[in-house]
Every structure is written in C-alpha cells, then in structure tokens.
FIKOLZA-1660 file (N, C-alpha, C; in steps of 0.1 Angstrom, whole numbers, plus 5000, padded with zeros to 4 digits):
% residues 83
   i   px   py   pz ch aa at
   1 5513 8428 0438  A  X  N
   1 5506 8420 0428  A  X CA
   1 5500 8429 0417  A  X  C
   2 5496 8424 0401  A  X  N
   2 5499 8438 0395  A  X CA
   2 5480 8431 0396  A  X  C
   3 5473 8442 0387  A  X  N
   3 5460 8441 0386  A  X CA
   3 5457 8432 0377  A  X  C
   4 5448 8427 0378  A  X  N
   4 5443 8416 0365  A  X CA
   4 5437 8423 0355  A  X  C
   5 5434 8418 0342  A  X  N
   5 5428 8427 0326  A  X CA
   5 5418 8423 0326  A  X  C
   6 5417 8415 0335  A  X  N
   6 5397 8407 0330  A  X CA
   6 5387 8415 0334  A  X  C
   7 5374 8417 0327  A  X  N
   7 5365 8424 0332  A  X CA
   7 5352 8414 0337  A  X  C
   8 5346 8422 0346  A  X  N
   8 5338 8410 0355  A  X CA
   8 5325 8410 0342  A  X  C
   9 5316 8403 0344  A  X  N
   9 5307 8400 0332  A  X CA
   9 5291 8394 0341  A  X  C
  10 5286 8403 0343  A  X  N
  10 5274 8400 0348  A  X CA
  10 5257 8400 0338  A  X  C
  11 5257 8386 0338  A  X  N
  11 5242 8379 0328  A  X CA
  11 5231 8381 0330  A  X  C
  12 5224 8382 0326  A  X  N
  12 5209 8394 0326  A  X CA
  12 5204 8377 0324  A  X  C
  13 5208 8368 0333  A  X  N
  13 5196 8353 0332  A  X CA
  13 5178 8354 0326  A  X  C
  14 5173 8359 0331  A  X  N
  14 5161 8362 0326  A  X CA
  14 5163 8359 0309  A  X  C
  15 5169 8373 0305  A  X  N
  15 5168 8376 0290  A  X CA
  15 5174 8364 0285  A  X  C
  16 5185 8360 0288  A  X  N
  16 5191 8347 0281  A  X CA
  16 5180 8337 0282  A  X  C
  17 5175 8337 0292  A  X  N
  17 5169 8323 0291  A  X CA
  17 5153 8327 0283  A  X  C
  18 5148 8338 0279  A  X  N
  18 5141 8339 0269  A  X CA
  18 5146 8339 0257  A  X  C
  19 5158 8342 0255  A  X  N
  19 5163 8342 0244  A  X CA
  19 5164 8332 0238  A  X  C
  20 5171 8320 0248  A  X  N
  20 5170 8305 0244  A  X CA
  20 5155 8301 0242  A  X  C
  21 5150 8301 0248  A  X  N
  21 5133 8298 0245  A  X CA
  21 5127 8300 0230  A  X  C
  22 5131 8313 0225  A  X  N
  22 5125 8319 0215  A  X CA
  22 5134 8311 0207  A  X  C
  23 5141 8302 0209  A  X  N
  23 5149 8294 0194  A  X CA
  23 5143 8284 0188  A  X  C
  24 5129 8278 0200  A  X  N
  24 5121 8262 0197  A  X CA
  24 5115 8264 0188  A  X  C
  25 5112 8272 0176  A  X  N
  25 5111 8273 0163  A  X CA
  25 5123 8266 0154  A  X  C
  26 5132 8268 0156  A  X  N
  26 5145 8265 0152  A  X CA
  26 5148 8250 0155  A  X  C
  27 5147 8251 0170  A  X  N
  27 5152 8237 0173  A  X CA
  27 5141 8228 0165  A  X  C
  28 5126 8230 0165  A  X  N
  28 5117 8219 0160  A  X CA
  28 5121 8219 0142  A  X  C
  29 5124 8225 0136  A  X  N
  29 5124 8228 0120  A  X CA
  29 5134 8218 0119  A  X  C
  30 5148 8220 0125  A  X  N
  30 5159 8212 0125  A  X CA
  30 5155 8195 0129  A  X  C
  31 5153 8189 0141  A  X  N
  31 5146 8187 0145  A  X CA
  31 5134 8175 0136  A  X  C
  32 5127 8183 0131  A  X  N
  32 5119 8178 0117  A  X CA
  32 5124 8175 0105  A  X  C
  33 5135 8180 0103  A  X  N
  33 5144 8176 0089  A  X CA
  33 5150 8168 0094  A  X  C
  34 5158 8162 0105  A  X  N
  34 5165 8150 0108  A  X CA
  34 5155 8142 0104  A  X  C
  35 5145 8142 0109  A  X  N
  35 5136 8132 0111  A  X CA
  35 5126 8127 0096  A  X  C
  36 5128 8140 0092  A  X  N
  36 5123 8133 0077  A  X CA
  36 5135 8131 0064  A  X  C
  37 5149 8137 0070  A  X  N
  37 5156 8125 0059  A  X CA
  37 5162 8113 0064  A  X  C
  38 5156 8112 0072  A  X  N
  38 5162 8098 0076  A  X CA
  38 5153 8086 0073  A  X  C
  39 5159 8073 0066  A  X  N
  39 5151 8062 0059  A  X CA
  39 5146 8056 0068  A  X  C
  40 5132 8054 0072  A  X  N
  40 5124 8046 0080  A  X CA
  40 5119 8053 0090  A  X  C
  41 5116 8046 0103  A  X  N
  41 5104 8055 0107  A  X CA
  41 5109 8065 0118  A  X  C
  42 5108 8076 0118  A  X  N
  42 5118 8085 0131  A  X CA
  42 5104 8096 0133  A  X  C
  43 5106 8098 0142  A  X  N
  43 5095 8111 0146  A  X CA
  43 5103 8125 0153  A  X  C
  44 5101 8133 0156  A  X  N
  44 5105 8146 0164  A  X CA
  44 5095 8149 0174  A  X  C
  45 5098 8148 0189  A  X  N
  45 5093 8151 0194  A  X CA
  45 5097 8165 0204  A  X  C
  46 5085 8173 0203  A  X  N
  46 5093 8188 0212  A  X CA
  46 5097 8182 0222  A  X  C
  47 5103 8190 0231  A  X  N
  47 5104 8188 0245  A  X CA
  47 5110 8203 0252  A  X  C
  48 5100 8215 0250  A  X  N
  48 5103 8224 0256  A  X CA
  48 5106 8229 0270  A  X  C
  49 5112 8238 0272  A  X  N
  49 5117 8233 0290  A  X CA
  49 5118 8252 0293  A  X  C
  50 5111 8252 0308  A  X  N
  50 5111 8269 0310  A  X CA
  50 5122 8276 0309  A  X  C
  51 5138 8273 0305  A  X  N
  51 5149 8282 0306  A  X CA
  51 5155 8280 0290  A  X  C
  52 5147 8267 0280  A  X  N
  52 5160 8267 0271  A  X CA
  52 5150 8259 0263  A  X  C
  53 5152 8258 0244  A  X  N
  53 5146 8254 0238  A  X CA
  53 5152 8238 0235  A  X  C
  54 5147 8227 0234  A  X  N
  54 5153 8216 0230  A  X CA
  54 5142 8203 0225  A  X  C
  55 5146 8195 0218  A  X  N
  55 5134 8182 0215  A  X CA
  55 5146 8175 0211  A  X  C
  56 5140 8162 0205  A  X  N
  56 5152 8148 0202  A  X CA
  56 5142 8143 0191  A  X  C
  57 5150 8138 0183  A  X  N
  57 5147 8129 0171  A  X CA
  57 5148 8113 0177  A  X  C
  58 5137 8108 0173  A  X  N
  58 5137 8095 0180  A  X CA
  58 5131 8084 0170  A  X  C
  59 5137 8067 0172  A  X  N
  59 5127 8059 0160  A  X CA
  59 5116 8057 0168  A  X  C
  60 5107 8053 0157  A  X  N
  60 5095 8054 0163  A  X CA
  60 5083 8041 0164  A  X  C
  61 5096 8033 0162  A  X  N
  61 5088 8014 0165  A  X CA
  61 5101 8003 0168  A  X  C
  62 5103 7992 0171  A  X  N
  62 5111 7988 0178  A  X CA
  62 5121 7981 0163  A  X  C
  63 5113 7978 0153  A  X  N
  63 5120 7976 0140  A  X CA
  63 5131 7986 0134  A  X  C
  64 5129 7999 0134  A  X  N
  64 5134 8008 0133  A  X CA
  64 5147 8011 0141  A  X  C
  65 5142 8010 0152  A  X  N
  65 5155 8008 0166  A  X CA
  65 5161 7999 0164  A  X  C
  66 5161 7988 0158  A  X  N
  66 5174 7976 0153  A  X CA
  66 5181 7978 0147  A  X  C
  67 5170 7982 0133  A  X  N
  67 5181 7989 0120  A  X CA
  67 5189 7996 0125  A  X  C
  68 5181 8009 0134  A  X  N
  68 5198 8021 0136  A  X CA
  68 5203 8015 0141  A  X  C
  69 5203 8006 0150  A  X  N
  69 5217 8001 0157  A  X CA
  69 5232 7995 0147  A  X  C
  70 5226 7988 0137  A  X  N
  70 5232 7985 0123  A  X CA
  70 5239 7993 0115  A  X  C
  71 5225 8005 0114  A  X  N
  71 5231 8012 0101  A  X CA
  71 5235 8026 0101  A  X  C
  72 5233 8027 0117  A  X  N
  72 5235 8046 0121  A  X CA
  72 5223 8053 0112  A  X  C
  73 5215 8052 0109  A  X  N
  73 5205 8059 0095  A  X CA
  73 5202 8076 0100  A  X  C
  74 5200 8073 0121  A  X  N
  74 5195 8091 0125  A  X CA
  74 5208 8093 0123  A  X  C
  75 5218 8091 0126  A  X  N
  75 5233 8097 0131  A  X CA
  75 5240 8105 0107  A  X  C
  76 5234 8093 0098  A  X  N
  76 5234 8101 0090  A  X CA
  76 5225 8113 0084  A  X  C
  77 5209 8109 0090  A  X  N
  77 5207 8118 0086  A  X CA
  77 5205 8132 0093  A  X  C
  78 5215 8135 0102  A  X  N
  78 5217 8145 0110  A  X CA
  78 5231 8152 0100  A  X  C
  79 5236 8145 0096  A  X  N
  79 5250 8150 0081  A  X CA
  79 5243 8152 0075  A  X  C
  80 5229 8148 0067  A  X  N
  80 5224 8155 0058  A  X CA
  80 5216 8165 0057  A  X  C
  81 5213 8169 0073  A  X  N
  81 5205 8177 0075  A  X CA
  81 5210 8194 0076  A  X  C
  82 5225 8189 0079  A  X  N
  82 5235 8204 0081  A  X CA
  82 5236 8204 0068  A  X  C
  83 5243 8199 0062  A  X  N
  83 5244 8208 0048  A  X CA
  83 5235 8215 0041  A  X  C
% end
C-alpha cells in the first residue's frame, strides 16, 4: 500500500475556542445593524456561550412577528446589513 500525503492536524482547542469568544464584539455590532435596519421592532440579544461567540436578532412584540412572517423585513435586513 503506498503512503498517504495527508498530514495529521492537531487543534490547540483551548486557543480556538478563545479565539472564537474574542469575536462577540463582532458578532454583537453585526448583530445590532440587522436589528436597526430592519423596519419595525427587532432587538439583538447577546447570547454568549464558554467556547464560541453568538446572539440572534429577534422581533420584539407579537405585531412585528406577523409582519415578518409576510414580509421577510429581518431576512432583508440581514442583505442590507452585508453590503
């Protein structure tokens, strides 16, 4: 059998998963721009976690939650947020 070319790849977990952590600046900024171009009422709430940074853009009354169901409003303003 001939040898294989792969090389084995061992992850320093720790450091990755601070690394990820150190992004919840990032994730919240992003995060908060969904949330403020989108028309009506949406909030950002963090939701930090000990290995990885993450939160969710959410509406934030049950009037709001109908509309998007209608009009997609978070799902566009997540397209307007990347550009």
């Amino acid at each position: 059998m001939a040898k294989s070319s792969f090389s084995r790849v061992k992850l320093n977990l720790p450091g990755v998963n601070q690394m990820l952590r150190e992004q919840q600046p990032l994730v919240d900024a992003v995060g908060e721009a969904i949330a403020g171009n989108a028309e009506g009422n949406y909030e950002y709430v963090a939701n930090p976690h000990r290995f990885t940074a993450r939160g969710h853009t959410q509406t934030a009354d049950v009037e709001t939650a109908v509309n998007d169901t209608k009009t997609h409003e978070l799902l566009r303003a997540v397209g307007r947020s990347v550009r």
